[in-house]
VMD Tcl script that draws the C-alpha trace (Angstrom):
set ca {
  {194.94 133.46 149.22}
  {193.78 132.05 152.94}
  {190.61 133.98 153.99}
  {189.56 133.36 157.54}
  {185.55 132.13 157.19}
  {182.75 134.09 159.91}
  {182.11 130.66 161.27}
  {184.78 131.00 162.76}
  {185.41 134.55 163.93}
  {184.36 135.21 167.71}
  {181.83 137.43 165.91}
  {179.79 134.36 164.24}
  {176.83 134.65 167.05}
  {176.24 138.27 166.47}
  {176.27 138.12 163.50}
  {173.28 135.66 163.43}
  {171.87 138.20 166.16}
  {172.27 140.72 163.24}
  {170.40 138.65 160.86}
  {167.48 138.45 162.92}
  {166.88 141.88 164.40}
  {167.90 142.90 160.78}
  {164.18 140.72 159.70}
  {162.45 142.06 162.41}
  {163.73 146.17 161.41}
  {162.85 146.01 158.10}
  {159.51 144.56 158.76}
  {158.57 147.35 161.59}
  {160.70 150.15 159.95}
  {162.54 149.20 156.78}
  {166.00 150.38 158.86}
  {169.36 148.85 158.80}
  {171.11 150.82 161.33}
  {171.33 148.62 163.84}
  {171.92 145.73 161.17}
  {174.82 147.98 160.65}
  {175.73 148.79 164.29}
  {176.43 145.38 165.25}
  {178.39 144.39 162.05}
  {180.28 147.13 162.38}
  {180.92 146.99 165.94}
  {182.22 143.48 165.44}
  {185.76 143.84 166.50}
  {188.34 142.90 163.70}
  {191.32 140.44 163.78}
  {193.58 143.57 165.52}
  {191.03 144.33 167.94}
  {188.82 147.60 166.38}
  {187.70 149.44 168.88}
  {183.87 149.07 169.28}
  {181.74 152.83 169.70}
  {178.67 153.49 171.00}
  {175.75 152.79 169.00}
  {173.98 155.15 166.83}
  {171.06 157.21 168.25}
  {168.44 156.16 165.84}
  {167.95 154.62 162.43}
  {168.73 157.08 159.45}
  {167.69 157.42 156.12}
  {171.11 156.99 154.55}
  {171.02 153.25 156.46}
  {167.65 152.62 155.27}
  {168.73 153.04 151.80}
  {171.20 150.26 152.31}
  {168.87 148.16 153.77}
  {166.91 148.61 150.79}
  {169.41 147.94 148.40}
  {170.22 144.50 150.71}
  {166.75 143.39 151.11}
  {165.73 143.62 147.43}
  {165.81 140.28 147.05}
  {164.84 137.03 149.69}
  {166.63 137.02 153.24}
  {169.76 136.82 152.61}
  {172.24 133.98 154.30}
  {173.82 135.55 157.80}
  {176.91 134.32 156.60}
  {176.97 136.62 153.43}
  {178.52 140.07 154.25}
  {179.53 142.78 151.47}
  {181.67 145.52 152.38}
  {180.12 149.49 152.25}
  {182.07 151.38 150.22}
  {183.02 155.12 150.27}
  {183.61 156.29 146.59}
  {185.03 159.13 145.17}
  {186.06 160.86 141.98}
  {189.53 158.81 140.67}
  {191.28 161.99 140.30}
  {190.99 162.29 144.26}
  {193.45 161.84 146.69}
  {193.46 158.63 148.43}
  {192.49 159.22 151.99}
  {192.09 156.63 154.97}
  {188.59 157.73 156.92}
  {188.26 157.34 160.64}
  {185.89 154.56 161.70}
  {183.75 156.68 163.60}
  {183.29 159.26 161.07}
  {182.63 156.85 158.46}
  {179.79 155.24 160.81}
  {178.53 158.65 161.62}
  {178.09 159.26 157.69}
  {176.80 156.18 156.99}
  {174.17 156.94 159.80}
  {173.20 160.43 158.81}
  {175.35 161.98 156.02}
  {177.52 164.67 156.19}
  {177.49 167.68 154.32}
  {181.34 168.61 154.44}
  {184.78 167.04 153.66}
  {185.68 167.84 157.18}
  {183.23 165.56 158.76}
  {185.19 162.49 157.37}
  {188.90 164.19 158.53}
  {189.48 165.10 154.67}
  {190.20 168.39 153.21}
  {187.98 170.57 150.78}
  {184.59 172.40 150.74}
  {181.23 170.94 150.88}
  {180.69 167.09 150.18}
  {177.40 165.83 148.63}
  {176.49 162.52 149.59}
  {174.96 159.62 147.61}
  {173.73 156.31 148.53}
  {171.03 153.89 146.86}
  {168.33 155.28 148.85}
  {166.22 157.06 145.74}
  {168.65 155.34 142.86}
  {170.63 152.78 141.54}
  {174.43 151.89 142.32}
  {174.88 152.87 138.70}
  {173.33 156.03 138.76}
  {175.21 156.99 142.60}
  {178.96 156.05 140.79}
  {178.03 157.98 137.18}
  {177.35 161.13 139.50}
  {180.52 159.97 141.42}
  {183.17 159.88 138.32}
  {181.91 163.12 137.32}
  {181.58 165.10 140.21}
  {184.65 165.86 142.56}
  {182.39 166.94 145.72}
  {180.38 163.92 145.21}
  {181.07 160.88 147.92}
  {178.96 157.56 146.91}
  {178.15 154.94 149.31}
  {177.50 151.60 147.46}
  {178.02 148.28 148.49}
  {181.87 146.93 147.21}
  {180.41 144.52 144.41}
  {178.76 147.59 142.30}
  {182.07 148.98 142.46}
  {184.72 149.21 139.35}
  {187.87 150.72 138.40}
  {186.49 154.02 137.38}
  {186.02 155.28 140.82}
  {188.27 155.05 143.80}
  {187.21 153.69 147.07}
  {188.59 155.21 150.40}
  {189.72 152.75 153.46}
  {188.15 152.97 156.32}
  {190.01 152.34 159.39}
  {192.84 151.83 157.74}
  {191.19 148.73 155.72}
  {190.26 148.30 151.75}
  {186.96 147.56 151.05}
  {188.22 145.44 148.07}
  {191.48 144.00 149.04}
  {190.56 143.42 152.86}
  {186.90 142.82 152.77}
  {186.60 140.66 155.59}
  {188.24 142.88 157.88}
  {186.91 146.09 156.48}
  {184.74 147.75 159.55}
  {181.24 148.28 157.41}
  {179.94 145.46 155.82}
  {176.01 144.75 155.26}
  {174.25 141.58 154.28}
  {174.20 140.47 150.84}
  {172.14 137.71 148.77}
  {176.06 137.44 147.36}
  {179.45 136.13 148.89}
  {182.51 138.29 148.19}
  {184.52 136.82 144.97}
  {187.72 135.55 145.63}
  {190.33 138.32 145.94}
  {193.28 138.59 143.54}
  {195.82 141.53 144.14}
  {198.33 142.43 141.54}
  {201.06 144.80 141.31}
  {202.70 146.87 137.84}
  {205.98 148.70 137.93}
  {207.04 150.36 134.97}
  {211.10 149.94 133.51}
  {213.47 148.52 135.33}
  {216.83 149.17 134.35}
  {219.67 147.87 136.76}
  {222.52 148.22 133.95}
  {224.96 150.77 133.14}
  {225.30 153.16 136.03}
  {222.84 151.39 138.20}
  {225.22 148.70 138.20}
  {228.08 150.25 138.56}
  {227.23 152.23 141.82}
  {225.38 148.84 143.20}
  {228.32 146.55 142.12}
  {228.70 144.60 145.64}
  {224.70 144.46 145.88}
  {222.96 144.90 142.30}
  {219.46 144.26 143.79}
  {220.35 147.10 146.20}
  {217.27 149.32 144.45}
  {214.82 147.37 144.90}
  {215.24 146.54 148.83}
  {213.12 149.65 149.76}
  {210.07 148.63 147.76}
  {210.39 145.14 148.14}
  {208.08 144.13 151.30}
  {205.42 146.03 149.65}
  {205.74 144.47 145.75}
  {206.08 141.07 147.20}
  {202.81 141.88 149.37}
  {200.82 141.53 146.19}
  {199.74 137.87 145.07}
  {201.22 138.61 141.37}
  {203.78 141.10 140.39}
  {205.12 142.08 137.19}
  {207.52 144.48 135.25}
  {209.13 145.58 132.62}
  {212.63 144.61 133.24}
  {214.83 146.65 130.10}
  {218.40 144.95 130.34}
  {219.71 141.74 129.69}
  {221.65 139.13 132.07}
  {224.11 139.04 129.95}
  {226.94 140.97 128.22}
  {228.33 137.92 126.48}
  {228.03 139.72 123.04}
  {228.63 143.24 121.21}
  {226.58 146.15 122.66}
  {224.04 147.12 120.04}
  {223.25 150.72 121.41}
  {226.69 151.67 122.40}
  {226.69 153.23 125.77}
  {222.43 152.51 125.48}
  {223.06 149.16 126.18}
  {222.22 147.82 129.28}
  {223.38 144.50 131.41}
  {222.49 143.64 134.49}
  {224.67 141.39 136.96}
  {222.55 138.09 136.82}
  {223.30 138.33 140.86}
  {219.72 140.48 140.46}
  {217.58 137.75 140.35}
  {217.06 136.83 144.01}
  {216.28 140.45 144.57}
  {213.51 140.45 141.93}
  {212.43 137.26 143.71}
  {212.39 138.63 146.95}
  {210.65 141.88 145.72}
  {207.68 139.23 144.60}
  {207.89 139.44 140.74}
  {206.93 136.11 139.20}
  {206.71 137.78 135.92}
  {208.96 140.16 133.65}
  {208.36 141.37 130.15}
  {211.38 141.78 128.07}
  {209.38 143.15 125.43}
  {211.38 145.93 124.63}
  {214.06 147.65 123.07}
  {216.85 146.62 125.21}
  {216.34 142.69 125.47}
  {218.31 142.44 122.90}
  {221.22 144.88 123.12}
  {223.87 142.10 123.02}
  {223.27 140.00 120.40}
  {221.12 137.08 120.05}
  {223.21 134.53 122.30}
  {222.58 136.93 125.11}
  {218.93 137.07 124.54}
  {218.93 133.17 124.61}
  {221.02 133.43 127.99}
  {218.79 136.07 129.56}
  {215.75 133.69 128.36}
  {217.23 130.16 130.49}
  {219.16 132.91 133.48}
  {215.32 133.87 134.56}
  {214.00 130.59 133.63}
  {216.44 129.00 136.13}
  {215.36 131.64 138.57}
  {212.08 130.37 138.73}
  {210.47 133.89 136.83}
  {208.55 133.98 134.44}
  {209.40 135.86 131.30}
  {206.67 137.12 128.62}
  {207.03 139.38 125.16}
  {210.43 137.72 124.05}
  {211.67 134.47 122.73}
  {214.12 131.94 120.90}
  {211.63 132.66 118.20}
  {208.15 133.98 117.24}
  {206.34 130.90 118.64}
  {207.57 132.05 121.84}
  {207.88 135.72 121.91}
  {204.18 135.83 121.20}
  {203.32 132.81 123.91}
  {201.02 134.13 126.71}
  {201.93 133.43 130.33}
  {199.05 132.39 132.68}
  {199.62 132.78 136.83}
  {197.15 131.07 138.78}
  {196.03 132.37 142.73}
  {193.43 130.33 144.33}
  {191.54 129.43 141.44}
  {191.34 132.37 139.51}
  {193.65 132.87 136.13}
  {195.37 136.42 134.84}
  {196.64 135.52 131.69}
  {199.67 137.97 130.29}
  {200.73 138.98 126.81}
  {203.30 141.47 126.17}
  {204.32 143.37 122.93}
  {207.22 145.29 121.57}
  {206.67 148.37 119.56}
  {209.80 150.25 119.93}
  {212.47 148.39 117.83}
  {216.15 147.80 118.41}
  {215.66 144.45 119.91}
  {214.61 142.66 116.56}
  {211.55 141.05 115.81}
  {211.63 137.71 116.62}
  {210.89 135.27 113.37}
  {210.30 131.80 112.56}
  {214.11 130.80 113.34}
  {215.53 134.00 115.21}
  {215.06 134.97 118.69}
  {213.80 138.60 119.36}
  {210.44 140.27 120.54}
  {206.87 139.91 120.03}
  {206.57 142.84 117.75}
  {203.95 145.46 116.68}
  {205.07 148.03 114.60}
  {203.52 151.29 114.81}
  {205.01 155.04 115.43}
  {206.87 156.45 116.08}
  {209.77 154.07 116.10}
  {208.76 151.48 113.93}
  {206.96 152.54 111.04}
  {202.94 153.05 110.43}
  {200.50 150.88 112.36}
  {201.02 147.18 111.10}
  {197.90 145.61 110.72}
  {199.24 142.01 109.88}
  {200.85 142.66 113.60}
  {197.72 143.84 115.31}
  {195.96 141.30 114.12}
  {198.35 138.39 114.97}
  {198.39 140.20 118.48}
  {194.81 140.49 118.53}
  {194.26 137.04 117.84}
  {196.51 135.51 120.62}
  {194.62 137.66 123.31}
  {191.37 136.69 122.13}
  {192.31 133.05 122.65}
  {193.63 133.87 125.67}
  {190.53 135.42 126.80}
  {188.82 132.14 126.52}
  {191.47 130.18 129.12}
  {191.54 132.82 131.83}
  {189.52 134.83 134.35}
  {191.09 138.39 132.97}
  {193.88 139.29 130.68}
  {196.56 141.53 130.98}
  {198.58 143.22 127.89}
  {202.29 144.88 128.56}
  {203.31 147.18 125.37}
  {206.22 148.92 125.14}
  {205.39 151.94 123.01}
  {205.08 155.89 122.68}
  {207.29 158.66 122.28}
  {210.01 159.32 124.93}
  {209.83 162.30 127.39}
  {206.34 163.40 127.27}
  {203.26 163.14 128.89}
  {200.86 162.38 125.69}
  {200.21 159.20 124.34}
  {200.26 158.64 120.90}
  {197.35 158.30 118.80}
  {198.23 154.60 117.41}
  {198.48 153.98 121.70}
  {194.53 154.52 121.74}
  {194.28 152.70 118.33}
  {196.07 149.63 119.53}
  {194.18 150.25 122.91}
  {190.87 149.69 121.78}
  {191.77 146.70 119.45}
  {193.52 144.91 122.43}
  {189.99 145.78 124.41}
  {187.91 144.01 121.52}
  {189.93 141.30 121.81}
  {189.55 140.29 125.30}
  {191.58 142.53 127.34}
  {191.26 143.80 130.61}
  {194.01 145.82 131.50}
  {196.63 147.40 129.19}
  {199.62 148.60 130.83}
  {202.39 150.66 128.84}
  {206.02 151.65 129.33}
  {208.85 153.43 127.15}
  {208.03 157.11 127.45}
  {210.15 157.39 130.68}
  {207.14 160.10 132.10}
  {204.10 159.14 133.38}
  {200.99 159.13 130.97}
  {197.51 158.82 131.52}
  {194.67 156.47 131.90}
  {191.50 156.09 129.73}
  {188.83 153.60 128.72}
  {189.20 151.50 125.83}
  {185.64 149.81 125.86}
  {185.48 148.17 129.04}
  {189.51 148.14 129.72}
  {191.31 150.20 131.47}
  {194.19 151.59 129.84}
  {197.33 152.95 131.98}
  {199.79 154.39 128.91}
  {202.83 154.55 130.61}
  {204.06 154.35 134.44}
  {207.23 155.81 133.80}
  {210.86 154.79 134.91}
  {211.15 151.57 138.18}
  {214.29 152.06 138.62}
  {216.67 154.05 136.07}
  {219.66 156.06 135.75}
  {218.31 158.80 134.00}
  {218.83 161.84 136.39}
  {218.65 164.77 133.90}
  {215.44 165.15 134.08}
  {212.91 165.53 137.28}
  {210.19 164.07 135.35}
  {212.16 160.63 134.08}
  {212.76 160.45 138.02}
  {209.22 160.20 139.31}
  {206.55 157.58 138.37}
  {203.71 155.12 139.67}
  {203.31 151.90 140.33}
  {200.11 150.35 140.25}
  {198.16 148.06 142.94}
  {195.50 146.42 141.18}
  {192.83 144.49 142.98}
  {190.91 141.91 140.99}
  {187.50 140.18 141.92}
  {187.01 136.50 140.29}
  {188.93 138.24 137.42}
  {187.22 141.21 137.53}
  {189.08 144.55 137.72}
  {187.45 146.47 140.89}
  {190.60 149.19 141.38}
  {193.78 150.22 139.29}
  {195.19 152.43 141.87}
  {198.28 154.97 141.20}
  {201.24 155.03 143.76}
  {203.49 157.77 143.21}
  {207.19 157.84 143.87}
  {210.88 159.81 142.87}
  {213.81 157.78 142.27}
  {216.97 159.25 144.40}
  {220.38 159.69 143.86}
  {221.65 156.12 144.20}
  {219.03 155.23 141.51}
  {216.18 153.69 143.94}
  {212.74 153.92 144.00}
  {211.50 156.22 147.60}
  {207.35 156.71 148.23}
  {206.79 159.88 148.11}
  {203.54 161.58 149.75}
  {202.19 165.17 149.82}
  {202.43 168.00 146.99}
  {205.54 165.70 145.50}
  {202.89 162.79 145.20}
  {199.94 165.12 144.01}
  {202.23 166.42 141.44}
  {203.09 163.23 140.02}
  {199.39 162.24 140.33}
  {198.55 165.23 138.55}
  {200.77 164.46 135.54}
  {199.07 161.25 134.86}
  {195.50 162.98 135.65}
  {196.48 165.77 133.08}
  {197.06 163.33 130.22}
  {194.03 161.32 131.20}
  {191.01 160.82 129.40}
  {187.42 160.63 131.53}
  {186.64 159.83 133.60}
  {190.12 159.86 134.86}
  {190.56 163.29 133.63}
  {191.66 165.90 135.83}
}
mol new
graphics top color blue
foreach p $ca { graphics top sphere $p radius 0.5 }
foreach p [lrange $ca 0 end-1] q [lrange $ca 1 end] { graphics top cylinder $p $q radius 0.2 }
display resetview
C-alpha cells in the first residue's frame, strides 16, 4: 500500500506550528483545541474545506490532549486519527466535518447535532477515564458515542467516517487527527464474500458473459488489498455429476472476472468442489492455478487440502486456512484428492476430535509465520439464521489456536457474529451470487470489509445487499439494508447483539 508521508504534504509547516503552540497550550492551559484546529483545518488531498476556528478551548479537547500528552512530547510527524465510536449494531453513518469538529470541541447532547437520527446522544471521551472504559460503555450502550483516538479502537465497536473518510482505512486523510507518541501501523484492507455459485442457472442465463454477476461489485471488491471467497462450483464438468441437478460447473471463461473483481484467493472447501468426480477437482485445482488465484481448503490430497495460503501487502502477512464440514465433496486422504475436512453436525456426523485437532494444529503453526490468521469453514444447517452449537465449539478451538477471524458459509442466510476469545467470529454471510430465488432470505447477504492494523483486526464491517433477478449481487441501502443487518444482529451474540 503507497501512503503519502506529512513531509511532504503542503501541510508539513503547520503542522510543526501545531506542535509548538500544542507545548505552549498544555503548559498555560492543558488545551488541545487549537492543536486540533490546525490539524484539522489542514486541507486534505481533495481539497477539505477549512472552517473557522473554534471559539475557545473545551473540555472534551482537553481530554484528548490529556490522553496525547501522557507521555514525553511527542514527534510532530506522529498523527493518530480521532475516532467517533458507536454501538456495532448501529447504522453506519458518514458525519459532517463541521459537526464532528463542533463535538469534538464541546459535545453534543443529541443525535441530531452530528446529522444522524435518534434521541439523545451521551458523549464519552478520555477526559475522566480510560479508552477502555469509554468503548466498554460504548458496546453496551446504543445512545453512547465514544471519542478515542483510532489505535484504542477494535472490532467490537464501529467507527463512523467523518467527511466522508475512515479513521482506520484512510487515516492520513481522515479530517481529525491529534498527536501521538505512536505512528499509525501499516494498513491492510481485506474483503469476504460468502458463496459464489456461477453454475447451473447462473450459467445458463450468463452464457455469452459468465462473469456477468460480478461486474456490479467488482470496482469495489478489487478496491480491497486482499479478497477472498467461497467459490462452490467447479471449472469443470469433465466427469459424472455427483448431486444430480445440485451439481454445479462454472464456464472456466469466469476467471478473468474473479480477477478483475480483485480475488486472489478462493476456498473450495465445500460441498460442491467436488461434484464431478475427482479428475475435475484436479482440473479446477491447475484452471485457477493457471489463473494466477490462489485456491485454499481443497487438494490432490490431504497434504494439500489442509496447506495454508499466506498473501503478503507491504510487509504484513494474513495467513488463510479453510475447512470443509459439510460433506459431498470427499475428504481428501493420503492418495485422493478432496477437502480439508472436519466432521461435525449436522452433515457429517458428531464433532471429530482427531479433525479438530489436526485443524487446530495447522493454524497454530500458522500463527507463528504470519501477522493474523484467517479460517474459512463451510458449516451449519441450511436456511436459518442460528448457528449451530458445534459452530461456537469449533469457534473457540480455532481462537485458541491462533485465529483471528473465522468466517463461515453454507447456511445460505445470514448468521451472526460473536467472540470466540479474542476472534471475531462471522457464522455465515449468506449467498455471493446464487440461483436460489425461492426464498427472500437466500437472496440477501453481506459482505464484509475488514480493515487490519500490522495484523491486527481494528473493524469487521457488514455490507448488506439482495441478489436480483439475473442472479447478481445489487447494494442495497435503507430499511432493505437494516433488515438484512438486523438478521445478522438478531443471531448475534454481545456485544454484537441486537
Amino acid at each position: 500500500m503507497q501512503r503519502s508521508t506529512d513531509r511532504q504534504s503542503s501541510c508539513g509547516k503547520l503542522r510543526q506550528r501545531a506542535g509548538t503552540y500544542a507545548g505552549r497550550m498544555r503548559a498555560l492551559t492543558g488545551s488541545a483545541a487549537l492543536v486540533l484546529f490546525l490539524l484539522a483545518a489542514c486541507q486534505s488531498s481533495d481539497g477539505d474545506p477549512q472552517p473557522p476556528p473554534p471559539s475557545a478551548p473545551s473540555t472534551l479537547a482537553s481530554s484528548v490532549a490529556s490522553h496525547a500528552s501522557g507521555s514525553p512530547a511527542p514527534s510532530a510527524d506522529y498523527l493518530m486519527p480521532l475516532a467517533l465510536v458507536v454501538r456495532a449494531t448501529r447504522p453506519t453513518a458518514d458525519v459532517p466535518v463541521a459537526a464532528a469538529r463542533r463535538l469534538v470541541a464541546s459535545g453534543a447532547t443529541r443525535w441530531s447535532a452530528i446529522g444522524q437520527s435518534g434521541g439523545e446522544m451521551r458523549v464519552l471521551s478520555t477526559e475522566d477515564r480510560g479508552a477502555s472504559a469509554v468503548l466498554r460503555e460504548v458496546r453496551t450502550m446504543s445512545e453512547v458515542l465514544g471519542v478515542v483516538p483510532a489505535d484504542a479502537v477494535d472490532a467490537r465497536v464501529r467507527v463512523l467516517t467523518v467527511g466522508g473518510r475512515h479513521p482506520l482505512r484512510d487515516p492520513e486523510r481522515y479530517p481529525l487527527r491529534i498527536q501521538s507518541v505512536r505512528p499509525v501501523p501499516e494498513v491492510t484492507t481485506l474483503t469476504a464474500v460468502g458463496d459464489i455459485m456461477l453454475g447451473r442457472r447462473v450459467g445458463d442465463r450468463h452464457r455469452t458473459d459468465p462473469g456477468a454477476p460480478l461486474k456490479p461489485l467488482a470496482k469495489r471488491l478489487a478496491a480491497a488489498e486482499i479478497t477472498v471467497g467461497n467459490f462452490e462450483s467447479t471449472l469443470s464438468a469433465a466427469g459424472s455429476p455427483t448431486q444430480g441437478g445440485d451439481s454445479f460447473a462454472a464456464s472456466p471463461g469466469v476467471r478473468p472476472a474473479l480477477r478483475a473483481a480483485g480475488f486472489d484467493l478462493l476456498s473450495l472447501a465445500n460441498n460442491h468442489a467436488g461434484d464431478y468426480g475427482a479428475g475435475a477437482l484436479r482440473q479446477t485445482l491447475d484452471r485457477f492455478d493457471s489463473g494466477k488465484i490462489e485456491t485454499v481448503g481443497a487438494g490432490r490430497n490431504l497434504a494439500t487440502a489442509r496447506r495454508p495460503v499466506i498473501i503478503e501487502r507491504d510487509g504484513v502477512r494474513v495467513g488463510f486456512v479453510a475447512v470443509d464440514s459439510i460433506g459431498e465433496t470427499p475428504a481428501a486422504t493420503r492418495i485422493q484428492p478432496g477437502t480439508n475436512r472436519l466432521n461435525m453436525p449436522p452433515r457429517t456426523g458428531p464433532l471429530n476430535r482427531s479433525d479438530l485437532k489436526r485443524i487446530t494444529s495447522d493454524i497454530r503453526a500458522l500463527d507463528g509465520r504470519v501477522d493474523a490468521v484467517v479460517v474459512l469453514a463451510h458449516w451449519g444447517t441450511q436456511y436459518t439464521h442460528r448457528p449451530e452449537s458445534g459452530q461456537r465449539i469449533a469457534s473457540r478451538a480455532f481462537a485458541t489456536a491462533g485465529a483471528d477471524l473465522v468466517i463461515g458459509g453454507h447456511p445460505h442466510w445470514v448468521q451472526g457474529y460473536e467472540m470466540a476469545g479474542s476472534a471475531v467470529v462471522v457464522h455465515s454471510l449468506g449467498n455471493f451470487v446464487f440461483d436460489m430465488d425461492f426464498q427472500t432470505k437466500t437472496r440477501e447477504g453481506i459482505f464484509l470489509e475488514i480493515v487490519l492494523w500490522d495484523g491486527a483486526v481494528k473493524a469487521v464491517e457488514p455490507v448488506p445487499y439482495v441478489i436480483d433477478d439475473a442472479f447478481t449481487p445489487r447494494l442495497v441501502r435503507g430499511d432493505r439494508a437494516k433488515g438484512i443487518l438486523a438478521d445478522a444482529w438478531g443471531s448475534s451474540r454481545a456485544p454484537f447483539a441486537r
